[in-house]
Structures are given as structure tokens and as C-alpha cells.
C-alpha positions in Angstrom: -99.6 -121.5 79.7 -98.6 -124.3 81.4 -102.1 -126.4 83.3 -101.4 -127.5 86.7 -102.3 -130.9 85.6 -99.3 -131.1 83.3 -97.3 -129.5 86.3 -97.8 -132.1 88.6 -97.2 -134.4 85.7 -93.8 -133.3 85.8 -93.2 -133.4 89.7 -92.2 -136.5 91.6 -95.7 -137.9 93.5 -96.0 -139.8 97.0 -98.4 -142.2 97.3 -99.1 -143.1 100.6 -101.3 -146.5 101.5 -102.2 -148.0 104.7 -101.6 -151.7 104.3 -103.1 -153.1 107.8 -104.0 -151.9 110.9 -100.3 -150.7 111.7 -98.6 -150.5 108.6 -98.2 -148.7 105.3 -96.0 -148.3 102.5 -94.7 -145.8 100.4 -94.7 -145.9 96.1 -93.1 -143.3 94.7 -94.1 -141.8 91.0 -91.1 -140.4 89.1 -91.7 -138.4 85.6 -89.1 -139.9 83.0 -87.7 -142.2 86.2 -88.6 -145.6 87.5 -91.3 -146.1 89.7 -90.1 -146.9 93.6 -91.7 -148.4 96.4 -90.8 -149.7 100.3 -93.2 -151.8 102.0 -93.5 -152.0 104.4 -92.5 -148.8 105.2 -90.9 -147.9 108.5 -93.0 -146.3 111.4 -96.3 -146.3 111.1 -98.8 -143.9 112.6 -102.3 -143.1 112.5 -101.6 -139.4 112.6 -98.2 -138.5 110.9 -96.4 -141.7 109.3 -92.4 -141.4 109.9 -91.7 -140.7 105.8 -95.1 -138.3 105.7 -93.0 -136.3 108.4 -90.1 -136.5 106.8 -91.3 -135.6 103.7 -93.0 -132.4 104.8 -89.6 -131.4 106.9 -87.3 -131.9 104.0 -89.7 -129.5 101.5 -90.3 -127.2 104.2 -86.4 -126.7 104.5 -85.7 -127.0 100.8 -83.3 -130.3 101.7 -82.5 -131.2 98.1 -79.8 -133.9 99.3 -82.5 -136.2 102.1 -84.6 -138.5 101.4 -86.8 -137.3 99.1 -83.8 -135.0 97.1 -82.0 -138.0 96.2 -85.2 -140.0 95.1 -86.2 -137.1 92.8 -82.9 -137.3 91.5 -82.8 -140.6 90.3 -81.9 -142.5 93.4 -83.4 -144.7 96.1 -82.0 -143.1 99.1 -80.7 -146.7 100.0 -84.1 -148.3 101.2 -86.5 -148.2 97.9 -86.7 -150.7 95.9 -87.9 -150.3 92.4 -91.4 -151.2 91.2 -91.4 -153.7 88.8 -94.1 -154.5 86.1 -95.6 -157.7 84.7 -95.1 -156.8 81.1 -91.2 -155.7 81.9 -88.3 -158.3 80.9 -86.4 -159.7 83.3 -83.3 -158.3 81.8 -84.9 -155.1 81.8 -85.9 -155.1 85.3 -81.8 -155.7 86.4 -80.9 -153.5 83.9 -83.2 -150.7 85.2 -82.4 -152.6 89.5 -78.3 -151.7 88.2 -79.0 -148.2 87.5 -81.4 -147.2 90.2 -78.7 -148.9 92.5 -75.5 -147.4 91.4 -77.7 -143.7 91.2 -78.6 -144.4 94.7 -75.1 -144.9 96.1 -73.6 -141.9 95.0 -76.2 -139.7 95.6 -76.4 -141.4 99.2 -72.9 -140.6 99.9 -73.0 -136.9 98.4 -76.1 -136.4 100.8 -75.1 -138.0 104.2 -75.0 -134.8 106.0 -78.5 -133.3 104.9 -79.5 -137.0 106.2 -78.7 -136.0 109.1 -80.1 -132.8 109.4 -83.5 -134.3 107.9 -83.3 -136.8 111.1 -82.6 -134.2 113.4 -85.7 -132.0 112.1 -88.3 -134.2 111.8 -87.6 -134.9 115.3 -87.7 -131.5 116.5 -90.6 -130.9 114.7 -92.6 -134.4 115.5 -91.8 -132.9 119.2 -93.4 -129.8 118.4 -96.2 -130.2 116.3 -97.3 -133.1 119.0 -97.2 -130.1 121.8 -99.7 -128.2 119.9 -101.9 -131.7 120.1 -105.7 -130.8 120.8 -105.3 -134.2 122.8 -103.9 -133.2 126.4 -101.9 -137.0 126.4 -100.4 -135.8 123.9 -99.7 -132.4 124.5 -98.3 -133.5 128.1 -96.0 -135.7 127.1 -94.5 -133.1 124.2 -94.4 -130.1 125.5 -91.7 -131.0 127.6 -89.7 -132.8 125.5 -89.9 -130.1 122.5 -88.5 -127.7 124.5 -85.8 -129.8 125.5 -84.8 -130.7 121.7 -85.2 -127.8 120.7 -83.1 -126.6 123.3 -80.5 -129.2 122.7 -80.6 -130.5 119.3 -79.5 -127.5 117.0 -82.9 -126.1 116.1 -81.1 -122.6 115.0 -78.7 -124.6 113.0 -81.5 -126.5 111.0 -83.4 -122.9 110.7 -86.0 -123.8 112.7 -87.5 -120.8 114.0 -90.8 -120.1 115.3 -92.0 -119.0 111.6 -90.6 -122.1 110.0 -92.1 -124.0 113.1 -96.0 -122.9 112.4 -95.4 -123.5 108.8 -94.1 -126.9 109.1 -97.1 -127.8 111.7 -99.6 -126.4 109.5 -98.4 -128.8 107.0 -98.6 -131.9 109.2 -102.1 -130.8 110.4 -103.5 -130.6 106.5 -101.6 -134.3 105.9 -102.6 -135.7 109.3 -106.4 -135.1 108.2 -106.4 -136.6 105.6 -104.3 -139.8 106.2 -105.9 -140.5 109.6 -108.8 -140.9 107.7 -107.8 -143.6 105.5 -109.0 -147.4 106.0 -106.9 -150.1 105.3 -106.3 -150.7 101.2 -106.6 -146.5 100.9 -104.2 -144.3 99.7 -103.1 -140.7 99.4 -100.9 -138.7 97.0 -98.8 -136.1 98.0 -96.2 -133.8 95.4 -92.6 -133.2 95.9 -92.1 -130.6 97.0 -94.8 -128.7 97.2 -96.8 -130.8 99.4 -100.1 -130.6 97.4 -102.2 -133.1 97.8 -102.8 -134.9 94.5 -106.1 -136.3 93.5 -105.2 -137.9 90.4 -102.4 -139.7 90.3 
């Protein structure tokens, strides 16, 4: 029988670390696949960071062509950059920069439209999960606003129904406390794409 350990072994991991007060990057751990990383990552936030959100959206709707798709799948989706070690050659490194690179392309192109979804979504569900805020700032300036995208931006089309909603929120609640927790130089693991959080990485 197959441990859980050895499982996750096998799964891509996301490390998320907070880099200074208002930013963070992203390193991602791929079995049998270079290493990635993008730092600074883009928008940060002490509760939800834009690729935490993303990441939960895109497993939550089984996107296998976003973001996080194509980097399981060998590619950068276009804005990771590989992780290089000291020990590695410099030949080495392009060769391994070439193939990451040419990976990335096609697999960028092939998955353009559940890019766009993935956008859409974690929009939609940023709205959302913000309107359910215990902080009534928060929850004010949402409410509103996910009603209106939800409304508007072709929630039934991304199957995002009320069910799929709470999921996705619970999610974002279990990441949220845990990351808003972290102080700058700290990091957390999270597994594609089950969304486990992952204490030895």
C-alpha cells in the first residue's frame, strides 16, 4: 500500500514564502521535473496571495490547462523561471532553461482558453469569498460587487454554483489561516491539486 508520504512525493508541491512586508514568491517542487520559481511573485496579500487563489480555483474546477496544469506538465506557464543550483553546469542549466522554455510555449498556447477561465474565476470567487469576510470593510465593499460578477461574468459557464462556491471558500479560509500567519522569511507548502497542506517538503 502506497504511504501518503510517498504520495505527495509524487505530486507537484507549492511553496509559498513571504519575502518582505508586501511581497512573496512562489517555488514550485516538481517530481522527475525541474524545480521553478517567480519572485517576486505578482499580488501580494496578507490574506489570499493572487497565485494561492489561483491555485485553489484551478483544483477546485479540475483546470488541467491554467496555471498550475501546464506547470505540472512540464511547463512554466510563461512567467516561472527555473531554479537553478550551485553544483549544476552552466551548460546544464541552458540545456534544462531550453526545454522548460520550449515545454512552456506549447503548453501555453494549447491552454490559453482555460487561462482565461482561471482569470475569470478567481475573480468571481476573490469577490465572493471576500463577502463572507468576518471584517464588515470587507464584507461591504464585496457583497456588492460579487453579485454583480457573478451576475455578469459567466459564473454558470465556469460551473460556479453555490456548492462549488462554499467549497472553494472553505478552501481559501483553511490557506488564508495559515499564510496570514507567516512572518517575513516563512513559508508554506501546498500539493497540486489536492490542496493539502504539506509539512515536509
Amino acid at each position: 500500500m502506497t504511504s501518503s508520504r510517498q504520495q505527495l512525493k509524487r505530486q507537484m508541491i507549492l511553496v509559498f514564502r513571504r519575502t518582505d512586508k508586501q511581497r512573496y514568491a512562489v517555488e514550485v517542487q516538481r517530481p522527475e521535473l525541474p524545480d521553478l520559481e517567480m519572485n517576486p511573485a505578482p499580488g501580494y496579500d496578507s490574506l489570499m496571495p493572487h497565485d494561492m487563489m489561483h491555485l485553489v480555483v484551478e483544483a477546485q474546477l479540475g483546470l488541467t490547462r491554467g496555471i498550475f496544469g501546464q506547470l505540472a506538465s512540464g511547463g512554466n506557464a510563461g512567467t516561472f523561471r527555473l531554479s537553478v543550483d550551485d553544483d549544476q553546469s552552466s551548460r546544464e542549466i541552458a540545456r534544462a532553461r531550453k526545454r522548460v522554455t520550449a515545454r512552456g510555449k506549447k503548453l501555453l498556447r494549447n491552454g490559453r482558453n482555460e487561462c482565461s477561465q482561471s482569470e475569470r474565476a478567481t475573480y468571481i470567487c476573490l469577490c465572493e469569498w471576500r463577502a463572507r469576510s468576518s471584517s464588515r470593510e470587507q464584507r461591504s465593499q464585496a457583497q456588492t460587487l460579487a453579485q454583480q460578477v457573478r451576475d455578469t461574468a459567466g459564473a454558470k459557464e465556469l460551473r460556479l454554483d453555490q456548492r462549488k462556491l462554499d467549497e472553494i471558500c472553505k478552501h481559501l479560509d483553511h490557506l488564508s489561516s495559515h499564510w496570514s500567519r507567516l512572518e517575513i522569511g516563512q513559508r508554506m507548502a501546498v500539493a497540486w491539486p489536492d490542496l493539502a497542506i504539506v509539512n515536509h517538503f
